[in-house]
C-alpha positions, 0 to 999 in steps of 0.5 A: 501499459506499463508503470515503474514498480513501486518499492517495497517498502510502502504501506498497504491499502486498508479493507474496508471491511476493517474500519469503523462506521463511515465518519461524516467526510469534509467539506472540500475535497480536491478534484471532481467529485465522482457520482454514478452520473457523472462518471457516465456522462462527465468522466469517462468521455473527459479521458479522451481528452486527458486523463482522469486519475480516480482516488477511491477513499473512505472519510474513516481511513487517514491514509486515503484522506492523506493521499487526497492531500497530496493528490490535490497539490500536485494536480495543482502544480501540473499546469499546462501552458493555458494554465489549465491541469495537465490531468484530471482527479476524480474523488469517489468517497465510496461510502457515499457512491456505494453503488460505484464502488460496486462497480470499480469492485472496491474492496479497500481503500485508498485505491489509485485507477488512470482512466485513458480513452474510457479504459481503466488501467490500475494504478496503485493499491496503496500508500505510496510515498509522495516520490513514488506517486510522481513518478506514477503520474509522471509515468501515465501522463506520458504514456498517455501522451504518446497515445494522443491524449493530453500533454506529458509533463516536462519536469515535475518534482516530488513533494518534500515531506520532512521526517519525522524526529522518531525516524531520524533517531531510529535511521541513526541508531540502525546505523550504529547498529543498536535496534534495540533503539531503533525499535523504541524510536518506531514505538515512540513515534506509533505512540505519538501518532497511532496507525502511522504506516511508515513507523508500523513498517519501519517497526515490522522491519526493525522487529524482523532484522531483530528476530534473525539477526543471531540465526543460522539460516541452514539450521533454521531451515533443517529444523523446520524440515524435522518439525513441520508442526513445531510453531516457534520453528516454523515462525523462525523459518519463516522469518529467514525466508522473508528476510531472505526474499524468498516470500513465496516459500515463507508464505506457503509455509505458514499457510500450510502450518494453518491448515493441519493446525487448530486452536492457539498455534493456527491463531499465531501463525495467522498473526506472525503471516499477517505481519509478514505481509506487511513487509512485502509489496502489496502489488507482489503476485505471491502477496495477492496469491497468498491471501486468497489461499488464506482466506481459503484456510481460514473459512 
C-alpha cells in the first residue's frame, strides 16, 4: 500500500521509555477502545468490512492525547450515507493493554496502524499536523476501497487549527530575515507552552539557519577533513550537511566522532545528533538507520 509521504518538518513520536510514570488517563476517549479481547473477536474481523485506523497512545505524552482529539473529530465528520462512520478508530491506551502493545511491538507513542482484511499496514510514527493526516486517512480509505472494503470518502477537509501569536510574529520576522527575532518568538511561545513540538521544531530550524547562515560549505567540509577529531568542526560540518539535505553523511559523521571519542565531546555530539534528528522525517531510512547505529555506539 502506498501512502503520500509525509513532509519533514512535523514532530516525532515520543519514547516511551522518556516519559514519567502512567498518569491516570480521561474518562472518554473517542473510537473504540482496544483490549487483547476485543481486538481478536471484535476488530480484527470489523477490517473486512471497513477499516480500522488504531492510534496507540499513552495518557503521560500530550501529543498522543492531541492526536486522539483530532482523530475523533474527523472520524465523526466522515459519514456515510446511512450516517454511519466511514471508517473505524480503535484507542489502545498502552499503559493499560501492555499485553497489546507487546504485541503491535510499540515502542513510542503516538503511533497511527490501518488494519484492512486483518492485515496491518503503518501509518505514521508521529505528529503529523492535521492537513497531513487527512490526506492520510483520505488516502487509505480509498485504497481500501478499491480493495472491496468500505467506502472512499468524496471530499474531506482538513481541520483549521489557527497559529499560534508566537508563530505568526516569528514567520514575520524570518521574512524580514532577522532570526534573531525569530528565535525569541519560538522561545516565547516554549516558555508559554513547554514541550510544543511545532515551536521546538520551528526553534531547531531557526537555530540551524542561525548556525550556517555566515558558513563557507567548501571550507567547513575541508576543515572537517583536516580534523576529523576537532568537535566544534565537525558540529559545523554537520550542520551544512543537514542543511544541505545531505542527512546521511551529517549522521555517519557524528556518529562516527562518538565512536573514537569519550567523555564531554562524545556527550555534545550525542546531543548536537539528537538535535539534528529532530529536523529530519522520522519516517526518513537513514533517520531510522541512524539511530540503530547510535544506540550501537552508545552501548
Amino acid at each position: 500500500m502506498s501512502l503520500p509521504p509525509l513532509p519533514k518538518n512535523f514532530a516525532s513520536a515520543v519514547d516511551l521509555s522518556s516519559l514519567g510514570k502512567p498518569a491516570t488517563p480521561p474518562v472518554q476517549t473517542p473510537g473504540t477502545t482496544v483490549t487483547q479481547a476485543n481486538l481478536i473477536s471484535e476488530i480484527l474481523p470489523a477490517s473486512n468490512q471497513k477499516v480500522v485506523i488504531l492510534i496507540c497512545w499513552s495518557p503521560r505524552s500530550a501529543q498522543a492525547t492531541s492526536l486522539l482529539e483530532v482523530m475523533g473529530t474527523y472520524q465523526e465528520a466522515d459519514l456515510l450515507e446511512n450516517g454511519e462512520p466511514a471508517w473505524i478508530l480503535g484507542t489502545v491506551n498502552v499503559d493499560v493493554e501492555v499485553e497489546v502493545s507487546k504485541a503491535l511491538q510499540i515502542q513510542s507513542v503516538p503511533i497511527a496502524i490501518a488494519i484492512i482484511q486483518e492485515q496491518m499496514v503503518p501509518l505514521f510514527e508521529a505528529v503529523p499536523t492535521p492537513e497531513q493526516i487527512r490526506l492520510v486517512i483520505d488516502k487509505v480509505v480509498g485504497l481500501a476501497a478499491e480493495r472491496g472494503v468500505g467506502q472512499a470518502l468524496e471530499k474531506s477537509e482538513a481541520i483549521e487549527v489557527p497559529m499560534e501569536p508566537e508563530e505568526i510574529a516569528a514567520m514575520e520576522a524570518m521574512e524580514k530575515g532577522d532570526l534573531a527575532e525569530a528565535k525569541t518568538h519560538y522561545e516565547k511561545w516554549l516558555a508559554r507552552k513547554p514541550g510544543d513540538n511545532l515551536a521546538k521544531l520551528g526553534l531547531a530550524q531557526t537555530e540551524l539557519i542561525i548556525r550556517v547562515k555566515d558558513l563557507d560549505p567548501k571550507e567547513v567540509m575541508t576543515l572537517a577533513a583536516a580534523n576529523p577529531n576537532e568537535i566544534s568542526i565537525q558540529l559545523m560540518a554537520a550542520d551544512v550537511e543537514i542543511a544541505s539535505g545531505l542527512n546521511k553523511q551529517a549522521f555517519d559523521r557524528l556518529i562516527n566522532f562518538i565512536k573514537s571519542n569519550q567523555g564531554d565531546e562524545k556527550k555534545s555530539a550525542r546531543e548536537h545528533l539528537l538535535i539534528l534528528f529532530a529536523l529530519v522525517d522520522p519516517s526518513d531510512p537513514d533517520l531510522i538507520s541512524a539511530r540503530k547505529e547510535l544506540a550501537s555506539a552508545l552501548y
